[in-house]
C-alpha positions as CSV (number, residue, x, y, z in Angstrom):
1,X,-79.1,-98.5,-141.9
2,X,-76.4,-101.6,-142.0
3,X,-74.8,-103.4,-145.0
4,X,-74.6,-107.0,-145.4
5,X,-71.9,-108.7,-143.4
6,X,-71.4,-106.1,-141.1
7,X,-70.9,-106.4,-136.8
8,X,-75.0,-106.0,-136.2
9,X,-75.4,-105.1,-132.1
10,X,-79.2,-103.6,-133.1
11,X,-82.6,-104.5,-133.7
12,X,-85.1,-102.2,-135.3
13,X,-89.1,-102.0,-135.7
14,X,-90.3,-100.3,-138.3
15,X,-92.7,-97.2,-136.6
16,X,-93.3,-95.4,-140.1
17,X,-92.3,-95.8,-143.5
18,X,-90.1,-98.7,-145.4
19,X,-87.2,-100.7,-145.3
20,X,-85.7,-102.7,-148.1
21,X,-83.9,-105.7,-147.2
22,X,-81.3,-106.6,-150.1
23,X,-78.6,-109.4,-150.5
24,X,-75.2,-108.8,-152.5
25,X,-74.5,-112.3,-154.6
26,X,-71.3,-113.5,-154.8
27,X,-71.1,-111.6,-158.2
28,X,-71.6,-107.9,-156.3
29,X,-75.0,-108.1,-158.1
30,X,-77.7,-106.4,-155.6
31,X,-81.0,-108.2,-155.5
32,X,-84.0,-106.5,-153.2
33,X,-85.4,-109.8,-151.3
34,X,-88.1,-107.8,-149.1
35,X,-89.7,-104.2,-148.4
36,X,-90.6,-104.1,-144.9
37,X,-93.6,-101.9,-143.7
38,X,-94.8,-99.8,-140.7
39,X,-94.7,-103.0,-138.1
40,X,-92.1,-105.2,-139.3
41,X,-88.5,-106.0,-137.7
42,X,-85.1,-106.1,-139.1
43,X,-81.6,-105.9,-137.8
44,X,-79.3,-108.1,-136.1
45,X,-80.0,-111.7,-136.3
46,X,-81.4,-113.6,-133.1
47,X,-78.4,-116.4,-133.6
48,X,-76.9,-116.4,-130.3
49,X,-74.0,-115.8,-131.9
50,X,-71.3,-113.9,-130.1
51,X,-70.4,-111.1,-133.1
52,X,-73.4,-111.1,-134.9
53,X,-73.3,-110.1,-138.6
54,X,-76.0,-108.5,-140.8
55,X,-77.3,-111.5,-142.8
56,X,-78.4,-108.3,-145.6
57,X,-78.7,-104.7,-146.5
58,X,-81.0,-102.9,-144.9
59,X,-81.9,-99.4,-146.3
60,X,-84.5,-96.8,-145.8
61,X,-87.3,-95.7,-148.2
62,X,-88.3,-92.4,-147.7
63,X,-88.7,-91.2,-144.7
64,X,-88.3,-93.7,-141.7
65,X,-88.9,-93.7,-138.2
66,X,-87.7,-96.7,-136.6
67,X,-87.1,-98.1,-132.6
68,X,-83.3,-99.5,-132.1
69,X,-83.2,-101.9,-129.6
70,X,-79.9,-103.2,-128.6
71,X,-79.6,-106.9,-129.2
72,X,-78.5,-107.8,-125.9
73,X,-82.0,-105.9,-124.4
74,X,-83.9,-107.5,-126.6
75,X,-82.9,-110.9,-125.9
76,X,-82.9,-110.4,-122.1
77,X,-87.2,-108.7,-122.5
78,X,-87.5,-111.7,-125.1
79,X,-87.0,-114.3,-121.9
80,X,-89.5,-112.3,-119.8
81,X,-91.9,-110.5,-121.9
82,X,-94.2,-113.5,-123.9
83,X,-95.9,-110.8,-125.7
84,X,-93.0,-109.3,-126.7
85,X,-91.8,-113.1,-128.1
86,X,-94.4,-113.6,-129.8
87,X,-94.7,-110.5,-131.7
88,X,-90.8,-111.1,-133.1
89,X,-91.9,-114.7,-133.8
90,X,-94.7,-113.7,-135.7
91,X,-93.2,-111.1,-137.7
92,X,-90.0,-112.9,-138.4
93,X,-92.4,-116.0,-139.5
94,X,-94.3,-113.7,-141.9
95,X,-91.5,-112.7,-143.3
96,X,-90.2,-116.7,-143.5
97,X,-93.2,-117.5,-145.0
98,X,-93.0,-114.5,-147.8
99,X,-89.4,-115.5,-148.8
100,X,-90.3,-119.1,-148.8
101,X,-93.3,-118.7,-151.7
102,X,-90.6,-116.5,-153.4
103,X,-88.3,-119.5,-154.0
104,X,-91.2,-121.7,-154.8
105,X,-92.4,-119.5,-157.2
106,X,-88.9,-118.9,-158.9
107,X,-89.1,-122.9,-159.2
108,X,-92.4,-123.1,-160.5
109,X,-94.0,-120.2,-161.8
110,X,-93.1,-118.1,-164.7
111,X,-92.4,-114.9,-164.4
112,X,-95.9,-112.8,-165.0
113,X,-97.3,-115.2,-162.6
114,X,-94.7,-113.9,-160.1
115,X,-95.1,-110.1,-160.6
116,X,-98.6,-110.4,-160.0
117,X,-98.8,-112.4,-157.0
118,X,-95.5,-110.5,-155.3
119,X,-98.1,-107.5,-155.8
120,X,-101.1,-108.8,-154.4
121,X,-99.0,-110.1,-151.3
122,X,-97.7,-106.9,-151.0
123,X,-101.2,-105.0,-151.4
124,X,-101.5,-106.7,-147.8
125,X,-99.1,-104.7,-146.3
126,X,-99.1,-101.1,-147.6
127,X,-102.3,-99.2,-146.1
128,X,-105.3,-98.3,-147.4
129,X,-106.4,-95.9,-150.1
130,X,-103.4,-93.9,-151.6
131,X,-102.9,-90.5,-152.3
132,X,-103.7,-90.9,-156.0
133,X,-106.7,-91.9,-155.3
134,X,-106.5,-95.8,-156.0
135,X,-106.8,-98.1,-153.7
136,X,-103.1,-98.9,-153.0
137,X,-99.9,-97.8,-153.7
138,X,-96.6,-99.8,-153.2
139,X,-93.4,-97.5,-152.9
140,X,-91.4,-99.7,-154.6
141,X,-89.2,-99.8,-158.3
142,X,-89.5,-101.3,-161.3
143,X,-86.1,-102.6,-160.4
144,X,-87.4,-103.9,-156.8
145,X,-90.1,-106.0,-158.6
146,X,-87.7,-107.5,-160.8
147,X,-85.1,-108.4,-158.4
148,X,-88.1,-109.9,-155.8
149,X,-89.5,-111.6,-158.8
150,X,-86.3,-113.4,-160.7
151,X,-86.7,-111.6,-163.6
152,X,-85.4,-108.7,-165.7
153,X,-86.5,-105.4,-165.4
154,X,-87.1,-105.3,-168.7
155,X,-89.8,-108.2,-168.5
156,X,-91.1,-106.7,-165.8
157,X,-91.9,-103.8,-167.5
158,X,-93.6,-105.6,-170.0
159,X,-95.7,-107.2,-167.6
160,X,-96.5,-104.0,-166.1
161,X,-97.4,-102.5,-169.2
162,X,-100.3,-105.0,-169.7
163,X,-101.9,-104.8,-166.4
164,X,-102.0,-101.4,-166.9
165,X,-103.0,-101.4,-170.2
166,X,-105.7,-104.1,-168.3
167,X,-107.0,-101.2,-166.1
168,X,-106.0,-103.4,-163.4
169,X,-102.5,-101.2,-161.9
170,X,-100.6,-97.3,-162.5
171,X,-97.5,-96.4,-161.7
172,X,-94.8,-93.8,-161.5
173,X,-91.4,-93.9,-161.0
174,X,-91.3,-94.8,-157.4
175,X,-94.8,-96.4,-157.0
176,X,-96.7,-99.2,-158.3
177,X,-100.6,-98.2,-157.6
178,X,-103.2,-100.6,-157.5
179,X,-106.5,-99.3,-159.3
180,X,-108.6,-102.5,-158.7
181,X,-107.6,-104.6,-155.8
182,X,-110.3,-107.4,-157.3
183,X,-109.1,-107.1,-160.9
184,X,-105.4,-108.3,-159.3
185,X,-106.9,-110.8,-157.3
186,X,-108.5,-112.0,-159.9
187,X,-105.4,-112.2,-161.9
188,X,-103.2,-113.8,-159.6
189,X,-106.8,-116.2,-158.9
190,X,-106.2,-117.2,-162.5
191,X,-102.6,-118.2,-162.4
């Protein structure tokens, strides 16, 4: 959709499907910060500023259907429409909030204790019931997880490997799916 540092005129919610957020260190190293669901807003940010720049990457998952809003409409409805405010503010907020217990946990929580509660947060946003038949299942990579939680992909897989061994989680390729929505809470409960 846009790359990080780019000229950002448009603002976009999410009708169907995922969008990952990801930030480029100074390195060139890409780390995944977010995956946005059905609902959620990205795009240009709401600085004011007079050439506004993408503040991250911002691709697709799948299949995507998505409303573009130029910024400048969207900051002339946000000074009419309250609704309409308050629906950015409380997405953008949730999204604050999520980022915010991700730095905490990198500075306080080892790093199965941050798999598992980056998965039950997510479990929150991704539907009901999946396809497989579990209860949920999160379109997002081994590599994803690792970058979201601080850690190596490797360790993650570890970590993986024992919940599923647990009974608790499956997964593929591209999905994690949640067998037992309680089992994980009670996990992440437990940490």
């Amino acid at each position: 959709m846009y790359r990080q540092g780019e000229r950002c005129d448009d603002f976009y919610v999410i009708a169907r499907g995922y969008i990952k957020l990801s930030r480029v260190s100074a390195a060139g190293m890409a780390h995944t910060t977010v995956i946005l669901p059905a609902g959620d807003v990205c795009g240009a940010p709401l600085t004011g500023e007079p050439t506004p720049r993408a503040p991250d990457a911002a691709t697709a998952k799948g299949e995507v259907a998505l409303y573009r809003i130029p910024l400048q409409e969207l900051m002339a409805a946000l000074a009419t429409d309250a609704e309409l405010a308050g629906f950015i503010i409380q997405r953008l907020a949730k999204r604050q909030g999520f980022l915010e217990r991700r730095i905490e946990q990198l500075l306080n929580s080892d790093v199965s204790d941050r798999v598992v509660t980056i998965l039950f947060e997510l479990t929150g946003d991704y539907g009901g019931r999946c396809a497989h038949g579990h209860e949920i299942h999160i379109r997002l990579t081994q590599q994803e997880l690792a970058e979201m939680a601080g850690a190596s992909r490797p360790t993650v897989s570890t970590i993986l490997n024992r919940l599923r061994d647990e009974g608790i989680i499956s997964y593929t390729r591209h999905y994690i799916c949640i067998e037992s929505l309680r089992a994980l809470e009670d996990v992440s409960d437990r940490r």
